[in-house]
C-alpha positions as CSV (number, residue, x, y, z in Angstrom):
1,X,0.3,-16.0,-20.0
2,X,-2.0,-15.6,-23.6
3,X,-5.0,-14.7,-22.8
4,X,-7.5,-14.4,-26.2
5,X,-11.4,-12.8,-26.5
6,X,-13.8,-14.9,-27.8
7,X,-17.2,-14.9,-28.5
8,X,-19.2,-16.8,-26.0
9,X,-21.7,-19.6,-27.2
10,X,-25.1,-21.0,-25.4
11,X,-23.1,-23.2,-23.5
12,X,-21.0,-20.6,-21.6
13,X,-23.5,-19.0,-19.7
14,X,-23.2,-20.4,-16.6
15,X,-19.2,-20.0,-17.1
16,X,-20.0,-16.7,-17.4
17,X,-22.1,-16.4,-14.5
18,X,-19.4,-18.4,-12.2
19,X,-16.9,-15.3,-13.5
20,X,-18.3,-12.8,-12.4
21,X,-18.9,-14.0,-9.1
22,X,-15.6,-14.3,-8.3
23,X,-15.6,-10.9,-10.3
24,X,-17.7,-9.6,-7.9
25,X,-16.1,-10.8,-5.0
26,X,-13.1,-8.6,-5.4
27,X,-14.9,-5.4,-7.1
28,X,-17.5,-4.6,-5.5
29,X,-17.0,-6.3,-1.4
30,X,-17.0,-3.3,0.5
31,X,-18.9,-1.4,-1.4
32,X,-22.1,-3.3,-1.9
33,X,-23.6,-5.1,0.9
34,X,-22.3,-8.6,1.4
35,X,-25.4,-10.2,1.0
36,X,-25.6,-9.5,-2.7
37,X,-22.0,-11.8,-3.2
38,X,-23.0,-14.2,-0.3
39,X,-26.3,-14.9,-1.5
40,X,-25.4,-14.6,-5.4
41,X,-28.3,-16.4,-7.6
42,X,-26.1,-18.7,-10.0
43,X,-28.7,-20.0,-11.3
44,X,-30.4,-16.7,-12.0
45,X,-27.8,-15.2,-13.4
46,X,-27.0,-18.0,-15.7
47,X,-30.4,-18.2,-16.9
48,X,-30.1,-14.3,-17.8
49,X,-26.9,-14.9,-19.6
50,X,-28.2,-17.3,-21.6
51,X,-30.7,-15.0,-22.2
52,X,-28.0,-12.3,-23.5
53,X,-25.7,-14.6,-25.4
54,X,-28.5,-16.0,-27.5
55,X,-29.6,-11.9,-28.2
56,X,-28.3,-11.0,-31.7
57,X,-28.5,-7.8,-30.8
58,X,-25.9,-8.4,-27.9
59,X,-22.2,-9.0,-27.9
60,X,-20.3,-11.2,-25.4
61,X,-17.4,-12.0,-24.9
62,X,-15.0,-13.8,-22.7
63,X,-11.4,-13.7,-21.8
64,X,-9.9,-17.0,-21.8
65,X,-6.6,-17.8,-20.4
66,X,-6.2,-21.4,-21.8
67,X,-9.3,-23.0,-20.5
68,X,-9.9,-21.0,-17.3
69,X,-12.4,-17.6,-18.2
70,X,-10.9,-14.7,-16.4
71,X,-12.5,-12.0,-17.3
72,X,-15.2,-10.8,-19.6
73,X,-16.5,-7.7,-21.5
74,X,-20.5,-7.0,-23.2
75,X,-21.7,-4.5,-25.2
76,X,-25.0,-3.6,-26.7
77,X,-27.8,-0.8,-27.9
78,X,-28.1,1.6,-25.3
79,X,-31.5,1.3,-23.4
80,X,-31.2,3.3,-20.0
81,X,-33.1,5.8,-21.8
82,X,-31.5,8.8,-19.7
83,X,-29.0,9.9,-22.3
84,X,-30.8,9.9,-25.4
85,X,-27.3,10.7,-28.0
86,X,-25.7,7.3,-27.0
87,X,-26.2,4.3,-29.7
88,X,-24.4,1.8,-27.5
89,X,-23.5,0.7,-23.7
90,X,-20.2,-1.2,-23.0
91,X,-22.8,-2.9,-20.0
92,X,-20.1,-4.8,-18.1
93,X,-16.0,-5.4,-18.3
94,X,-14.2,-7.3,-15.4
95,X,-11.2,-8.8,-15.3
96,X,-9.9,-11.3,-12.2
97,X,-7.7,-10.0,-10.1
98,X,-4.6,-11.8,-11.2
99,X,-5.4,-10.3,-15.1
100,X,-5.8,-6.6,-14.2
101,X,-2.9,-4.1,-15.4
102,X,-2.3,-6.8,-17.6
103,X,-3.7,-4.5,-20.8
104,X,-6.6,-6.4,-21.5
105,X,-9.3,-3.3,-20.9
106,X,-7.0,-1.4,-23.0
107,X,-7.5,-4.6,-25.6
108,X,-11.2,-4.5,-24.8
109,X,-11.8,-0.7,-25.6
110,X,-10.0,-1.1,-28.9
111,X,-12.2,-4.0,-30.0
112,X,-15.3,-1.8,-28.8
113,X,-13.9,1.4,-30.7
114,X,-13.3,-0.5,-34.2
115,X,-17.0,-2.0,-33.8
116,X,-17.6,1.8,-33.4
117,X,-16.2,2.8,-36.2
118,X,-17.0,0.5,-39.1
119,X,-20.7,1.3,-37.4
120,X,-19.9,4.9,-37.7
121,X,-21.0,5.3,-34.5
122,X,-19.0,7.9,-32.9
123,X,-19.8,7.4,-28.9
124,X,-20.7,4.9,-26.3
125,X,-21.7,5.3,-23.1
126,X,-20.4,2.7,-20.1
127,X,-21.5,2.9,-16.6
128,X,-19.4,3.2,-13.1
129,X,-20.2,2.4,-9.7
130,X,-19.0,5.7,-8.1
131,X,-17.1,3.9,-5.2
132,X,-15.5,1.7,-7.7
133,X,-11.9,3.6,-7.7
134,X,-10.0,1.3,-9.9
135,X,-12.3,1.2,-12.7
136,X,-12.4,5.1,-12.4
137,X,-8.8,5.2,-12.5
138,X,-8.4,3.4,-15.9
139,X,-11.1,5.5,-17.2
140,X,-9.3,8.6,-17.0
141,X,-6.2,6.7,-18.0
142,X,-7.8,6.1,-21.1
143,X,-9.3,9.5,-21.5
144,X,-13.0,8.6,-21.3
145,X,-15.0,11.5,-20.5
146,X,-17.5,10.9,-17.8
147,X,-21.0,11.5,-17.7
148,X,-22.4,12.8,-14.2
149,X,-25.7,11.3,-13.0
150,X,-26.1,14.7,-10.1
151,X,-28.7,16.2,-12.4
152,X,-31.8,14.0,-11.2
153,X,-31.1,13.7,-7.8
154,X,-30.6,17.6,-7.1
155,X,-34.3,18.3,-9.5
156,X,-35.5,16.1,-6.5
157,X,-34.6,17.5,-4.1
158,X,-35.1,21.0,-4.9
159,X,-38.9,19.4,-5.8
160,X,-38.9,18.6,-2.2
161,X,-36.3,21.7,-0.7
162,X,-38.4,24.1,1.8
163,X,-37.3,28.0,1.3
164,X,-35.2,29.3,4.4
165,X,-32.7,31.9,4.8
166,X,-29.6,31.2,3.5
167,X,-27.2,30.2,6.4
168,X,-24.0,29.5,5.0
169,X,-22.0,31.6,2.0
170,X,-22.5,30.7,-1.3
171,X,-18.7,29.4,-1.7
172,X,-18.9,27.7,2.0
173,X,-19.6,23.8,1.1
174,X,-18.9,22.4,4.5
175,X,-19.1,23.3,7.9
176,X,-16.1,21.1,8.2
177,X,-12.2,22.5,8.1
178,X,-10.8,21.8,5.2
179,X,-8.1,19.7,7.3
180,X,-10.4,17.6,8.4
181,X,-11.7,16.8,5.4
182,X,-9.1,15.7,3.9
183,X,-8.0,13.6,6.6
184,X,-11.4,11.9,5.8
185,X,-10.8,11.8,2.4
186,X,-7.5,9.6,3.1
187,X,-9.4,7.4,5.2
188,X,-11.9,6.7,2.4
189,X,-9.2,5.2,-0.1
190,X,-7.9,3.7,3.1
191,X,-11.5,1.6,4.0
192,X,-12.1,1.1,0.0
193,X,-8.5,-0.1,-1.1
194,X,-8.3,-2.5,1.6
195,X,-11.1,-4.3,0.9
196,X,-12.0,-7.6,3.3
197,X,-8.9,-6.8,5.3
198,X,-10.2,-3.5,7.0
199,X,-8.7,-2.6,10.1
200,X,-11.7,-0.5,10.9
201,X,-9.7,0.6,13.7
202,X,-8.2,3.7,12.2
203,X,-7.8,6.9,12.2
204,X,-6.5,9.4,10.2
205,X,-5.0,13.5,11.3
206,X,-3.3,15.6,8.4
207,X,-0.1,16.9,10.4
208,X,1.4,19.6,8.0
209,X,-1.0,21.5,5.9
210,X,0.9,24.6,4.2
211,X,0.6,26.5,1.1
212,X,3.5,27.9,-1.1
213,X,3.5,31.0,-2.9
214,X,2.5,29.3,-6.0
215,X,-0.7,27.7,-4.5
216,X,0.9,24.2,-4.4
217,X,0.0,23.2,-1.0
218,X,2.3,20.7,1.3
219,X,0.0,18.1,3.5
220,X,2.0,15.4,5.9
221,X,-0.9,12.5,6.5
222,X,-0.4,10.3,9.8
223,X,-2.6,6.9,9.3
224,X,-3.1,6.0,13.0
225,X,-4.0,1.8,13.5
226,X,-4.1,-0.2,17.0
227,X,-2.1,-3.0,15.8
228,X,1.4,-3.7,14.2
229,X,-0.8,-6.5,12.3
230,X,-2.6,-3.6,10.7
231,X,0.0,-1.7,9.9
232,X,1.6,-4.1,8.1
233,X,-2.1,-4.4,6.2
234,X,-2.0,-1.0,5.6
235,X,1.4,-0.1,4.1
236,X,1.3,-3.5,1.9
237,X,4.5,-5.1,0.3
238,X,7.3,-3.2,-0.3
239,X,4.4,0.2,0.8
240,X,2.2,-1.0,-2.5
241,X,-0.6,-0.7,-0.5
242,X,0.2,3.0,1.2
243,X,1.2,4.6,-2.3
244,X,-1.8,3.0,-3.9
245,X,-4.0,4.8,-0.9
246,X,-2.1,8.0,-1.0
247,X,-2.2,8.3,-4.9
248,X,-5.8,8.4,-4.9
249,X,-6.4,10.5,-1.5
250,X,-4.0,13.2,-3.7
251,X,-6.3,13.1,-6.8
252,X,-9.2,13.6,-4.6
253,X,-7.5,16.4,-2.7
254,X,-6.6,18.1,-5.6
255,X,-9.7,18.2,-7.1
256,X,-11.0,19.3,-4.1
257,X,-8.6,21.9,-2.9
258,X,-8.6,23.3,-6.4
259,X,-5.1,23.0,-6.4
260,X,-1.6,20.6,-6.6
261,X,-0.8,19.2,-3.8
262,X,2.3,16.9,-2.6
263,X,0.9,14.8,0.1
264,X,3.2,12.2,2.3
265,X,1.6,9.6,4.2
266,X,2.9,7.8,7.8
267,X,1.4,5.1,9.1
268,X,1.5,4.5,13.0
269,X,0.4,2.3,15.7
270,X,-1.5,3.9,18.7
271,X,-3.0,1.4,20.9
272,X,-6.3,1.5,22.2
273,X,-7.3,4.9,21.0
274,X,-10.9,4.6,20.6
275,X,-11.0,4.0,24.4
276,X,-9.1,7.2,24.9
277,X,-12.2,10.3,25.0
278,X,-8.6,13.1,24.3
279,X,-7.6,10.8,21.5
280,X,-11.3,10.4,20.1
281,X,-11.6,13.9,20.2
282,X,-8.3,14.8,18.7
283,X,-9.1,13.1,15.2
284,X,-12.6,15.1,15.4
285,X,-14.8,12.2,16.0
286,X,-16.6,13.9,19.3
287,X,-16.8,17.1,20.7
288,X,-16.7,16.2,24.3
């Protein structure tokens, strides 16, 4: 498998388009509606890459195993407006499933950074869906500092925020115990890493939650699903699927616990449990 970057010409743009559907399909499925993959515009979309390969001032380019396009990368002057020090945008790099872990972002960065610096640009700015867990992995893998968009959203809604009395501690973030929250936490990576095969039927209680002297705390994770089907879903070939879920539950923990943690995960059939109230109201989702 060679897989080369070249520049893409007028007459790719609807190759281009066609890529990142099926792009699409396996990014962003479960975290966008459905309806924006389902009802996909091709021709749209190729009429706007047309649009972007013929702009000089735009660089596209496409990954091209033999003659079947499986990925591509585009960079260009930055015009978001929000963060006026950036001179450029990497605007959009996908890489079909088979092709990921392969290298090629890593191969796509570099290409980006020497453009940089013969440019003597020193920083460009790329956007991430916040759901979008793989493409934040390889981020920080690659030591990219991220950029927070928080500080618009919170000028809003203090704009809009009534004064009260404080009800709640100023270190007290959640009403929530801390257990539960990262049992919710595991169940995120669980409904995000599993894409179209969701067993929504899950449920997730942190069994062991202890902290050593050191701060490091211990947490034993039971994944509860109604099936054997899903469990087999769930912990993937040979557990691919569970260490992949529990890997990024831990990051999340951590950063949220303020702490290391070692966190083991079980996965186990219960059948029926929604339909049992004492079960419902064991993993906290009623109080009755």
């Amino acid at each position: 498998m060679s897989v080369e970057f070249r520049r893409a010409r007028a007459e790719d743009a609807r190759l281009l388009a066609e890529t990142r559907r099926r792009a699409w399909d396996t990014t962003y499925r479960g975290i966008y509606p459905d309806a924006m993959i389902d009802e996909y515009d091709l021709e749209a979309h190729t009429a706007r890459d047309a649009a972007r390969i013929a702009d000089p001032a735009n660089a596209v380019f496409l990954a091209m195993d033999g003659a079947e396009c499986v990925g591509y990368f585009t960079y260009g002057p930055y015009t978001y407006g929000r963060y006026k020090d950036f001179a450029l945008c990497l605007n959009s790099l996908y890489f079909l499933p088979g092709y990921r872990r392969m290298g090629l972002g890593r191969r796509a960065f570099a290409q980006l950074t020497e453009f940089c610096r013969e440019r003597g640009i020193e920083k460009f700015f790329c956007g991430c869906n916040c759901h979008n867990l793989p493409a934040q992995a390889f981020y920080r893998a690659n030591k990219i500092d991220t950029v927070e968009k928080l500080d618009a959203l919170l000028n809003e809604l203090t704009a809009l925020a009534v004064p009260g009395p404080q009800l709640f501690p100023d270190d007290m973030i959640s009403d929530m115990p801390e257990k539960q929250i990262c049992a919710e936490l595991v169940r995120e990576k669980l409904l995000l890493c599993l894409d179209k095969e969701i067993p929504h039927g899950t449920a997730v209680e942190v069994t062991k939650f202890s902290e050593r002297d050191n701060g490091i705390i211990d947490m034993d994770v039971t994944i509860y699903c109604e099936k054997d089907s899903h469990k087999g879903i769930i912990i993937g070939k040979h557990g691919a699927m569970l260490k992949k879920i529990g890997e990024l539950a831990r990051q999340d923990i951590e950063r949220f616990m303020g702490t290391k943690v070692y966190l083991q995960t079980w996965v186990k059939v219960k059948e029926n449990w929604r339909d049992s109230a004492a079960q419902l109201r064991n993993f906290g989702f009623t109080d009755q």
